[in-house]
C-alpha positions in Angstrom: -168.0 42.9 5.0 -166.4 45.3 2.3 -165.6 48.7 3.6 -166.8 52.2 2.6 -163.9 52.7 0.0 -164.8 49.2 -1.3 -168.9 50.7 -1.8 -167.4 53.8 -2.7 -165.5 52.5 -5.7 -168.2 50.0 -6.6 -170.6 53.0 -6.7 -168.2 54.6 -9.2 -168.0 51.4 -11.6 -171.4 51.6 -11.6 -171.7 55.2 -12.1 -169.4 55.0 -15.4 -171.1 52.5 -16.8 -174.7 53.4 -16.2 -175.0 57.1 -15.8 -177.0 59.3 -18.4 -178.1 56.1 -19.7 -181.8 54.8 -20.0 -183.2 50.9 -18.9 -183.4 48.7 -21.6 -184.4 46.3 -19.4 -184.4 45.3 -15.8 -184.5 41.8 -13.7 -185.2 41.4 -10.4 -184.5 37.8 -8.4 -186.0 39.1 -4.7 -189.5 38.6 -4.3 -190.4 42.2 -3.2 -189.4 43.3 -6.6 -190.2 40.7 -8.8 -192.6 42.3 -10.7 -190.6 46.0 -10.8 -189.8 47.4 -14.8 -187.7 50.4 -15.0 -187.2 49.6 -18.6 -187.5 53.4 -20.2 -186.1 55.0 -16.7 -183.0 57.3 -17.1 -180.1 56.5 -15.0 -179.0 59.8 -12.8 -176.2 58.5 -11.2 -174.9 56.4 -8.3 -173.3 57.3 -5.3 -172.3 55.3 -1.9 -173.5 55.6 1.8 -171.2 54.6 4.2 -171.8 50.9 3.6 -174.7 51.4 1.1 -175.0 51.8 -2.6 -177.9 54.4 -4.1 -178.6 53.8 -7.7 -180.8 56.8 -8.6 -183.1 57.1 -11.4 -186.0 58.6 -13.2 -188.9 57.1 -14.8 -190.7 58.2 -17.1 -194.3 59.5 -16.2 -197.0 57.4 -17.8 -200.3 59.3 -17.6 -199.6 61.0 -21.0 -198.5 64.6 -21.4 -199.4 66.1 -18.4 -197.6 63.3 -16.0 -194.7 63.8 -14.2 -191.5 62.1 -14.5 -190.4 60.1 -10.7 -187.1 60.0 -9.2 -186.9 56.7 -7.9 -183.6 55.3 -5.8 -182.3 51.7 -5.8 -180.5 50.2 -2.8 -178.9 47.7 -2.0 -176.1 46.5 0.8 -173.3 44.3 -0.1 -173.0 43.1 3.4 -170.2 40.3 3.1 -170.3 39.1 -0.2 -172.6 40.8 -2.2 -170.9 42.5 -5.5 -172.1 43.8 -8.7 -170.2 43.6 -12.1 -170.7 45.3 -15.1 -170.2 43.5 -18.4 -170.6 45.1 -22.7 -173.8 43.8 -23.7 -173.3 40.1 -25.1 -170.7 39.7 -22.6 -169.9 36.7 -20.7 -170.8 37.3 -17.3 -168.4 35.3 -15.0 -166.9 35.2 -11.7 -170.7 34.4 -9.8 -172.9 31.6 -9.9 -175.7 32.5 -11.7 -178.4 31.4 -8.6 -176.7 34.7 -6.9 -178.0 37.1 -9.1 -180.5 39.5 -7.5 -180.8 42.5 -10.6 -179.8 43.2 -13.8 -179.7 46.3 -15.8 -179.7 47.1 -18.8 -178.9 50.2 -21.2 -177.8 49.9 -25.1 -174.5 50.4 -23.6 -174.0 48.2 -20.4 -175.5 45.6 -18.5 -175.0 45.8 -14.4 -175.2 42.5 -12.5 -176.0 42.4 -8.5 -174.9 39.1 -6.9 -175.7 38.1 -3.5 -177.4 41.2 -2.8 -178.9 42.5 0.8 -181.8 44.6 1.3 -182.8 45.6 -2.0 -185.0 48.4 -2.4 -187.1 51.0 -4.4 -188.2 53.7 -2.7 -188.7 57.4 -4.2 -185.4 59.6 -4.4 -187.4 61.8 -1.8 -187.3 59.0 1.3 -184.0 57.9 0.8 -183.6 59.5 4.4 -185.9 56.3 5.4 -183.3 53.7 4.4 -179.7 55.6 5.3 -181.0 58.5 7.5 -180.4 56.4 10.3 -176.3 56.8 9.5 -173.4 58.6 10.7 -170.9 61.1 8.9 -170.1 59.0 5.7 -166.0 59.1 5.9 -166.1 59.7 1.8 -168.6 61.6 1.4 -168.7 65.0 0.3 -170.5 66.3 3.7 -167.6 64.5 6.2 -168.2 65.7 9.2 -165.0 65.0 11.7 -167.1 67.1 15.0 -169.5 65.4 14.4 -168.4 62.0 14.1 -166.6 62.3 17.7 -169.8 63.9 19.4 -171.7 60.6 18.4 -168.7 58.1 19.4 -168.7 60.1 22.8 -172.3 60.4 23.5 -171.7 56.5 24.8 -168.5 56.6 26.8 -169.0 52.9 28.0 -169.0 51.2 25.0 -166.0 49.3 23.8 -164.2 51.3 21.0 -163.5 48.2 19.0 -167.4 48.3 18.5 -168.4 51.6 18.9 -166.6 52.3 15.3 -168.2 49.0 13.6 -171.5 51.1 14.8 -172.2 53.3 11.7 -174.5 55.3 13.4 -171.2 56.7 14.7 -169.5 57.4 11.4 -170.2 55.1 8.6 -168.0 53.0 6.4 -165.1 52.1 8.9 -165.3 47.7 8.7 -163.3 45.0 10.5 -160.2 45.8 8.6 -160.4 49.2 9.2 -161.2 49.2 13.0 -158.2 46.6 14.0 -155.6 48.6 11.9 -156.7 52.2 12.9 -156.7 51.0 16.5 -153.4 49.2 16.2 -151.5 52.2 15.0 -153.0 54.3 17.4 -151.9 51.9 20.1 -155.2 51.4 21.8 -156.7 48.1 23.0 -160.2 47.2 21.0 -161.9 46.6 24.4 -160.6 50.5 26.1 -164.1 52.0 26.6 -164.1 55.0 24.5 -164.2 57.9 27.1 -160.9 57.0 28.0 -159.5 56.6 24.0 -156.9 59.4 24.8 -157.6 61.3 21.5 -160.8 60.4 20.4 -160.8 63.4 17.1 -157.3 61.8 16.1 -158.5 58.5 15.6 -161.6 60.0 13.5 -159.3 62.0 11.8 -157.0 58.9 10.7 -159.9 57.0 10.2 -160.8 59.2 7.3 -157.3 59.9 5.9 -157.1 55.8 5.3 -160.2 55.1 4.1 -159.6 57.8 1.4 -155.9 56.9 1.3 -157.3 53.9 -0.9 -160.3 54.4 -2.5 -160.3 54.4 -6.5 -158.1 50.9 -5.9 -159.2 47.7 -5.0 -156.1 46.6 -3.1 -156.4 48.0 0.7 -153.8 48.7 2.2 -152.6 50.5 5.7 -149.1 49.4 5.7 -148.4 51.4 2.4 -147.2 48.6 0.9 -149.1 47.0 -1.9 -147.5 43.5 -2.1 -149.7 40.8 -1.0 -148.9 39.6 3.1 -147.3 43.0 3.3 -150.7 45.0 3.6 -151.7 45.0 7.3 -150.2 45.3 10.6 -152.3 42.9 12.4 -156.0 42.6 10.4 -155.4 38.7 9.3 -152.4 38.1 10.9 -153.1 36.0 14.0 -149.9 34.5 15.6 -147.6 36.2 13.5 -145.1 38.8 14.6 -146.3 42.3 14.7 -144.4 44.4 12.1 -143.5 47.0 15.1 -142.4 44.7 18.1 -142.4 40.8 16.9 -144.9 40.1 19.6 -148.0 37.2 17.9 -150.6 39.1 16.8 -153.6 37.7 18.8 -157.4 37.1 17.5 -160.3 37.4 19.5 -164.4 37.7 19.5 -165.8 41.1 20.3 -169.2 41.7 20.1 -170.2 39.7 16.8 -166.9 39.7 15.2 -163.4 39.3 15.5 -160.7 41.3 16.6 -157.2 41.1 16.0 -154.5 43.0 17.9 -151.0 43.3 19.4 -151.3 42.9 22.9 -147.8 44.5 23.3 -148.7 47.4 21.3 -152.3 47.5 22.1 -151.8 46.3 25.8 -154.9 46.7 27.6 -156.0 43.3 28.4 -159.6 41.7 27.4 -162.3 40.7 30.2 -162.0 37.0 31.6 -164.5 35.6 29.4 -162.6 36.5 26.2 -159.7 34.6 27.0 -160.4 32.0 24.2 -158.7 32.3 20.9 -161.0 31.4 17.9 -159.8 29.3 15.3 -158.6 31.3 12.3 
């Protein structure tokens, strides 16, 4: 699932190409918005949620002179592998099957192609709060709030830290990647419940220095190195030597998704029933 810098910079390359410009013409492959025409709307601007994209516009008001223009938001998730790509009109668009597009816009300057996307939406700019409300402290965002990120992580001290940062209710946009590299380097175990994480503000606070460490790049990298195998310290690197103490990195389920730590560095062990290593 791409993290928040990856949204972040998406919503940026969207942004550039689309902003201040006005539909041409729109396509929509879900079913819930197969009969939706922005063509005429005015692009505002677009800007990411944690994990989620917000495409805001405004349309036109169609009642004649005395209608009202509407501010109208599209959303959309990339979940795992959704993506949109933005092409010079007459472009080739490559790189996705064409039975995974889900919209395309257009302006007289751009056309902005959604692959594989999840929960698409059109709601009014007003009720955005319906679709993202729900979130946590957005780690790029412009209203970060560290306090307040901790209060929610702490509110349930059982939960497994491994999971409680996946949980973007808690702070959103830290992924898979994210959570087994900020907890290797802070030397905690993914499965330590999170009341006794011995510096719960600390790991927030590096959360959001290395999420912001790489957006505007596509390359993620917590290592500092940029080199490909050389930007990790244990995310994708099961059985090979951790890069502080040689020991095999390990791979394991928790929750829905993997984990992958240094049980040297990380040494807490994993309840009985995780014993298993997946195959990966």
């Amino acid at each position: 699932m791409p993290e928040g810098d990856t949204v972040w910079n998406t919503a940026r390359v969207l942004d550039r190409a689309l902003a201040g410009g006005r539909l041409t013409g729109s396509d929509f492959r879900v079913p819930q918005l197969a009969t939706t025409d922005l063509t005429g709307a005015v692009v505002n601007g677009c800007a990411s949620r944690g994990k989620h994209l917000l495409l805001r516009l405004t349309s036109p008001g169609t009642g004649g002179s005395g209608s009202r223009d509407t501010a109208w938001t599209l959303h959309s998730h990339l979940r795992m592998d959704g993506a949109w790509r933005t092409y010079a009109p007459g472009e080739r668009w490559t790189g996705r099957p064409a039975h995974l597009i889900r919209v395309v816009l257009r302006t007289a300057e751009a056309v902005a192609v959604g692959y594989h996307l999840h929960e698409v939406a059109l709601v009014p700019t007003a009720e955005e709060d319906a679709l993202v409300g729900h979130l946590g402290p957005d780690l790029l965002g412009p209203d970060w709030d560290a306090a307040e990120a901790v209060r929610r992580l702490a509110t349930d001290p059982g939960a497994r830290v491994g999971e409680a940062l996946l949980d973007q209710r808690n702070l959103a946009g830290v992924g898979n990647l994210y959570k087994c590299e900020l907890l290797f380097l802070r030397g905690i175990s993914p499965w330590t419940p999170v009341a006794e994480v011995p510096d719960l503000p600390g790991l927030v606070d590096l959360a959001q220095r290395l999420l912001a460490a790489n957006r505007g790049r596509w390359t993620q990298s917590t290592t500092g190195s940029l080199r490909r195998g050389e930007t990790s310290y244990v995310y994708g690197r099961r059985a090979q030597p951790c890069r502080r103490c040689g020991t095999a990195v390990r791979k394991r389920e928790l929750g829905d998704r993997v984990t992958y730590w240094c049980p040297s560095c990380q040494p807490d062990r994993p309840p009985a029933h995780h014993q298993i290593d997946t195959i990966g």
